[in-house]
C-alpha positions, 0 to 999 in steps of 0.5 A: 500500500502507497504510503501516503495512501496510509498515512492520509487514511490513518490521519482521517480516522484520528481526525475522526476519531478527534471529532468524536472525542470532542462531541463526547465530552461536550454531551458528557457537561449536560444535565441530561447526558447519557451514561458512559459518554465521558469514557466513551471520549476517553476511547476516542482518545486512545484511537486519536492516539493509535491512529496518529501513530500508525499513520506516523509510521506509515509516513516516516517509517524511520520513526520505529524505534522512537513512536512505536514504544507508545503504541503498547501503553495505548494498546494496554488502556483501550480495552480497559477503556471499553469495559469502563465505557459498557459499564458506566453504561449500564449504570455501575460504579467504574471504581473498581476498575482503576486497579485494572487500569494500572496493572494494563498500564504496566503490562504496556510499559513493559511491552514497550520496554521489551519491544525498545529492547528488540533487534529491528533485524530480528523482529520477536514478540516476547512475553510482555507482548503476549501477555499484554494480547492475551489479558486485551482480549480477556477483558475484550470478552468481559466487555462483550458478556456484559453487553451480551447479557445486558441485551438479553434483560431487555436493556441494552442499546441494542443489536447493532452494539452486540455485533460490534463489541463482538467484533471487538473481540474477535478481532483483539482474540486473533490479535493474541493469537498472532502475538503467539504464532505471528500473523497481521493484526485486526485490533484497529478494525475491531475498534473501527467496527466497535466505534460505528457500531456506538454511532450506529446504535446512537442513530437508530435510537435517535430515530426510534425516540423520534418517531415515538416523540412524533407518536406521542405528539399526535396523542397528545394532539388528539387527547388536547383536542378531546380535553378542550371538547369535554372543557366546552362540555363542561362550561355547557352543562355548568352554564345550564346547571347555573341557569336552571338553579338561578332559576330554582332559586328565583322560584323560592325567593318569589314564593317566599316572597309571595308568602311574606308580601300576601300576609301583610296584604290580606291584613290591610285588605281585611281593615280596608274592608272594615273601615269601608263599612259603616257602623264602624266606631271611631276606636275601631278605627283607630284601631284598624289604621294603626293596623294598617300603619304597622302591616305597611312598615312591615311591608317597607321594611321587608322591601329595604332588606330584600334590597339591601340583601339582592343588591350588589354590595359597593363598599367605599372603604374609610378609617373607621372608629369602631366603637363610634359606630356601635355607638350610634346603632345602639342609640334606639336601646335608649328609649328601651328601658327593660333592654340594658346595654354594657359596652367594655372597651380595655383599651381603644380599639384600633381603627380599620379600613371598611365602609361605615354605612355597611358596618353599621347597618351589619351591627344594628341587625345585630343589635336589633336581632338580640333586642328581639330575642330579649322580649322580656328584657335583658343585658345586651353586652359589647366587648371591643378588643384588638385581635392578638392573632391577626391584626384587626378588631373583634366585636362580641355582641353577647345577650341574655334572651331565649337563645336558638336551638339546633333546627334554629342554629342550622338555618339561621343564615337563611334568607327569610328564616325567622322565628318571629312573626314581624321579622324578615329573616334577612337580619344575620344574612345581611351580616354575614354579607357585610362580614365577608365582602369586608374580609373578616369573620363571623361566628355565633354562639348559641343555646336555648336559655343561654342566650346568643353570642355573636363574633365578627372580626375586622381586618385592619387592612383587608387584603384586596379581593377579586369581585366574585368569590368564595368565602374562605372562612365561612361562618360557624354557628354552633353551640356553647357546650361543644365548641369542637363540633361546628355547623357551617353555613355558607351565607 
C-alpha cells in the first residue's frame, strides 16, 4: 500500500476519531447526558492516539524505534477503556476498575520496554507482548458478556452494539493469537467496527425516540383536542346547571316572597274592608289604621332588606372608629328601658379600613336581632378588643334572651328564616354579607336559655379581593357546650 495512501487514511480516522472525542465530552457537561459518554471520549482518545501513530509510521517509517514504544501503553488502556465505557453504561460504579487500569498500564510499559529492547533485524514478540494480547482480549470478552447479557434483560442499546463489541473481540482474540504464532493484526478494525457500531446504535435510537416523540405528539394532539371538547362540555352543562338553579332559586325567593308580601296584604285588605263599612266606631278605627300603619312598615321594611340583601354590595372603604359606630346603632336601646346595654372597651380599639354605612347597618341587625330575642328584657353586652392573632378588631355582641336551638342554629343564615312573626329573616344574612365582602369573620354562639353570642372580626387592612368569590372562612354557628363540633353555613 502507497504510503501516503496510509498515512492520509490513518490521519482521517484520528481526525475522526478527534471529532468524536470532542462531541463526547461536550454531551458528557449536560444535565441530561447519557451514561458512559465521558469514557466513551476517553476511547476516542486512545484511537486519536493509535491512529496518529500508525499513520506516523506509515509516513516516516524511520520513526520505529522512537513512536512505536507508545503504541503498547495505548494498546494496554483501550480495552480497559471499553469495559469502563459498557459499564458506566449500564449504570455501575467504574471504581473498581482503576486497579485494572494500572496493572494494563504496566503490562504496556513493559511491552514497550521489551519491544525498545528488540533487534529491528530480528523482529520477536516476547512475553510482555503476549501477555499484554492475551489479558486485551480477556477483558475484550468481559466487555462483550456484559453487553451480551445486558441485551438479553431487555436493556441494552441494542443489536447493532452486540455485533460490534463482538467484533471487538474477535478481532483483539486473533490479535493474541498472532502475538503467539505471528500473523497481521485486526485490533484497529475491531475498534473501527466497535466505534460505528456506538454511532450506529446512537442513530437508530435517535430515530426510534423520534418517531415515538412524533407518536406521542399526535396523542397528545388528539387527547388536547378531546380535553378542550369535554372543557366546552363542561362550561355547557355548568352554564345550564347555573341557569336552571338561578332559576330554582328565583322560584323560592318569589314564593317566599309571595308568602311574606300576601300576609301583610290580606291584613290591610281585611281593615280596608272594615273601615269601608259603616257602623264602624271611631276606636275601631283607630284601631284598624294603626293596623294598617304597622302591616305597611312591615311591608317597607321587608322591601329595604330584600334590597339591601339582592343588591350588589359597593363598599367605599374609610378609617373607621369602631366603637363610634356601635355607638350610634345602639342609640334606639335608649328609649328601651327593660333592654340594658354594657359596652367594655380595655383599651381603644384600633381603627380599620371598611365602609361605615355597611358596618353599621351589619351591627344594628345585630343589635336589633338580640333586642328581639330579649322580649322580656335583658343585658345586651359589647366587648371591643384588638385581635392578638391577626391584626384587626373583634366585636362580641353577647345577650341574655331565649337563645336558638339546633333546627334554629342550622338555618339561621337563611334568607327569610325567622322565628318571629314581624321579622324578615334577612337580619344575620345581611351580616354575614357585610362580614365577608369586608374580609373578616363571623361566628355565633348559641343555646336555648343561654342566650346568643355573636363574633365578627375586622381586618385592619383587608387584603384586596377579586369581585366574585368564595368565602374562605365561612361562618360557624354552633353551640356553647361543644365548641369542637361546628355547623357551617355558607351565607
Amino acid at each position: 500500500m502507497d504510503q501516503t495512501f496510509s498515512s492520509g487514511f490513518f490521519t482521517a480516522f484520528a481526525v475522526l476519531y478527534a471529532a468524536a472525542g470532542v462531541y463526547c465530552v461536550w454531551s458528557a457537561q449536560r444535565k441530561r447526558a447519557e451514561a458512559g459518554t465521558l469514557e466513551l471520549g476517553a476511547v476516542f482518545g486512545l484511537l486519536v492516539l493509535d491512529s496518529g501513530i500508525e499513520g506516523l509510521l506509515s509516513l516516516e517509517p524511520r520513526l520505529t524505534p522512537v513512536i512505536a514504544v507508545l503504541r503498547e501503553p495505548v494498546d494496554a488502556l483501550a480495552p480497559v477503556s471499553v469495559l469502563a465505557f459498557v459499564v458506566a453504561q449500564q449504570n455501575a460504579p467504574t471504581r473498581r476498575l482503576w486497579p485494572v487500569f494500572a496493572g494494563m498500564l504496566a503490562i504496556g510499559i513493559a511491552a514497550s520496554i521489551e519491544s525498545a529492547q528488540a533487534s529491528p533485524e530480528v523482529p520477536t514478540t516476547g512475553p510482555a507482548r503476549i501477555l499484554l494480547a492475551v489479558v486485551g482480549a480477556a477483558i475484550a470478552l468481559m466487555a462483550t458478556y456484559r453487553v451480551l447479557r445486558a441485551f438479553l434483560s431487555a436493556h441494552s442499546p441494542g443489536t447493532v452494539v452486540l455485533l460490534g463489541s463482538c467484533a471487538l473481540s474477535v478481532a483483539l482474540i486473533h490479535d493474541a493469537v498472532s502475538a503467539i504464532r505471528g500473523g497481521t493484526i485486526l485490533g484497529p478494525f475491531g475498534y473501527t467496527a466497535f466505534t460505528f457500531a456506538i454511532f450506529g446504535g446512537s442513530v437508530v435510537t435517535f430515530t426510534l425516540r423520534r418517531d415515538r416523540l412524533v407518536e406521542k405528539t399526535s396523542e397528545l394532539a388528539e387527547k388536547s383536542e378531546a380535553l378542550t371538547r369535554s372543557f366546552r362540555e363542561l362550561r355547557a352543562a355548568q352554564s345550564e346547571l347555573v341557569r336552571k338553579e338561578q332559576l330554582a332559586a328565583i322560584g323560592e325567593l318569589s314564593a317566599v316572597v309571595a308568602h311574606e308580601v300576601r300576609n301583610p296584604l290580606a291584613v290591610i285588605t281585611n281593615a280596608v274592608a272594615t273601615l269601608r263599612r259603616t257602623g264602624t266606631s271611631e276606636e275601631n278605627r283607630e284601631v284598624l289604621l294603626e293596623i294598617l300603619s304597622e302591616e305597611t312598615a312591615r311591608l317597607n321594611q321587608l322591601v329595604g332588606d330584600l334590597l339591601h340583601y339582592a343588591r350588589p354590595l359597593s363598599i367605599e372603604r374609610e378609617s373607621v372608629n369602631v366603637r363610634e359606630v356601635i355607638d350610634k346603632a345602639i342609640v334606639p336601646l335608649n328609649s328601651r328601658a327593660n333592654v340594658v346595654t354594657r359596652i367594655t372597651e380595655p383599651v381603644p380599639a384600633k381603627r380599620v379600613r371598611a365602609d361605615p354605612l355597611l358596618l353599621r347597618q351589619a351591627i344594628e341587625n345585630v343589635v336589633n336581632n338580640a333586642v328581639q330575642a330579649m322580649s322580656s328584657g335583658g343585658v345586651l353586652s359589647v366587648d371591643i378588643t384588638n385581635s392578638e392573632k391577626d391584626t384587626g378588631v373583634e366585636l362580641v355582641f353577647r345577650d341574655t334572651g331565649e337563645g336558638m336551638d339546633t333546627v334554629v342554629r342550622s338555618r339561621a343564615l337563611d334568607p327569610f328564616f325567622t322565628t318571629r312573626p314581624s321579622g324578615t329573616g334577612l337580619g344575620l344574612a345581611i351580616v354575614a354579607r357585610v362580614v365577608d365582602a369586608h374580609g373578616g369573620r363571623l361566628r355565633i354562639l348559641s343555646e336555648p336559655d343561654l342566650g346568643t353570642e355573636v363574633r365578627i372580626f375586622l381586618p385592619s387592612e383587608p387584603e384586596p379581593l377579586p369581585p366574585v368569590r368564595s368565602r374562605l372562612l365561612p361562618p360557624i354557628i354552633e353551640p356553647f357546650s361543644t365548641p369542637g363540633k361546628t355547623e357551617r353555613k355558607t351565607g
